[in-house]
N, C-alpha and C positions, 0 to 999 in steps of 0.2 A: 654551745661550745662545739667545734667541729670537733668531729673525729680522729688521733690520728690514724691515717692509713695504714702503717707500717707495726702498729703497736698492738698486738693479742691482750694485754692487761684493760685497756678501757674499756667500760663499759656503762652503759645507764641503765640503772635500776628503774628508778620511775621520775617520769617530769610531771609539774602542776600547768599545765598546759595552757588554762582559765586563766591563771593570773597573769598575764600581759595582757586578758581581755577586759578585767577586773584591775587592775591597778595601774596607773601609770609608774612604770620603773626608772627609777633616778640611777641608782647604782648598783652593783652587784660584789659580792663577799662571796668567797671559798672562804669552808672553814672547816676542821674535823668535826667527829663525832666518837662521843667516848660507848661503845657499843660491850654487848657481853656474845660468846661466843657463837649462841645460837640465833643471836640476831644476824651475825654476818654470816653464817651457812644459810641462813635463809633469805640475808640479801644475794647472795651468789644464785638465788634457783627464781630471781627478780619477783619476791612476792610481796611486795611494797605499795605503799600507797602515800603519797604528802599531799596530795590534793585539800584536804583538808585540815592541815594543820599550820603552823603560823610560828613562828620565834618569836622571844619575850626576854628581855633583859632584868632579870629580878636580882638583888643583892650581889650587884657585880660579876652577877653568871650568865651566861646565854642559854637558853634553855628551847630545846624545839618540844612544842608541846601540841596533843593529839595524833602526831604520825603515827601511821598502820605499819606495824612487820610483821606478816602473817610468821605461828608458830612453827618452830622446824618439827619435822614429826618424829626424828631417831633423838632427838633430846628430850625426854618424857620428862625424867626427873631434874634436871637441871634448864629446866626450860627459862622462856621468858615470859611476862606480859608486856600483851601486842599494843597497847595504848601507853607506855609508861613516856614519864619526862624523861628525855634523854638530854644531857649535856651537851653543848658546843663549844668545841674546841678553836678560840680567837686571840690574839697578843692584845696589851694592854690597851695599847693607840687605837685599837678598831674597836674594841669593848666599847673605850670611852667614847670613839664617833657615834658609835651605837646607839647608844645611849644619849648622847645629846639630840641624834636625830628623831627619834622616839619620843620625848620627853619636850622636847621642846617647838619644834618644826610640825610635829601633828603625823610623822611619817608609819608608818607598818613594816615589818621585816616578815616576807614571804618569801617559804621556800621555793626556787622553781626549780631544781631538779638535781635526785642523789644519783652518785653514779661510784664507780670506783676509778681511779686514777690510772697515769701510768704503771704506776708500782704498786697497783694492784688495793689500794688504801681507800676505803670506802670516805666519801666527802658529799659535803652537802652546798650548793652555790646557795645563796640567800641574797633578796633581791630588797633595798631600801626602796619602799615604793609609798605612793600618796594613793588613796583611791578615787575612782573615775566616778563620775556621776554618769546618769543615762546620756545627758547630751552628748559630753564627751565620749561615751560609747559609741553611739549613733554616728559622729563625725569624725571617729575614727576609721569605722566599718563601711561609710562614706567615700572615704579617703583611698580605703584597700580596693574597694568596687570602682574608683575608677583607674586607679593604678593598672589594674586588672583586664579593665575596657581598652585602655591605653595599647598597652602589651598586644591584644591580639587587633587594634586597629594598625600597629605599626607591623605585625607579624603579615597583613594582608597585603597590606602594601609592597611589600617585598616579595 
């Protein structure tokens, strides 16, 4: 997602960078996230991690499960835990595509990257993806390496 230029409120907390290397992505979902307070002061001081964690459609809920939010340290007492299921915030249409994609097509919902919005609103993209096998790895990273060769053979020529 670019940036915009003009806008102080956005910002990325953390992207899963690996999964476009690890998945092939079909489509991509913004969706909330239902958070408690010391989890968003500590997403403001970007101490996040999704790399490791994944979305799962249980009982008509979207749930991210495993994500890291490191603990804020002025919240002692009313703190959070840093592994807990957190909720996703989707309308009913996209639930249900959710879910049939998952359930039926053989798909995976990965996050790739929390960030906060224009207005300031912490949001998670989540990516419908299939996973890649080694070949498809290999001829993908194939594909970027000559892309790449390409670029600075036409850079030369000029």
């Amino acid at each position: 997602m670019a940036k915009p230029k003009d806008n102080p409120n956005y910002k990325v907390i953390a992207e899963n960078r690996k999964a476009r290397h690890d998945y092939a992505i079909e489509d991509d979902l913004e969706c909330g996230m239902m958070l408690e307070g010391s989890e968003v002061k500590s997403l403001r001081h970007k101490n996040a991690n999704i790399a490791e964690s994944y979305a799962a459609v249980e009982n008509g809920e979207l749930w991210l499960v495993n994500s890291y939010i490191a603990p804020y340290e002025q919240a002692k007492t009313f703190g959070h835990d840093e592994r807990r299921r957190r909720k996703l915030l989707v309308n009913r249409k996209e639930m249900a595509r959710l879910w049939n994609d998952t359930q039926r097509k053989g798909m995976t919902l990965v996050p790739l990257v929390l960030y906060f919005n224009h207005k300031g609103i912490a949001k998670l993209k989540i990516g419908i993806a299939k996973g890649k096998k080694n070949t498809d790895k290999r001829a993908t990273e194939a594909k970027r390496d000559w892309n790449r060769q390409k670029q600075r053979l036409l850079k030369q020529n000029h």
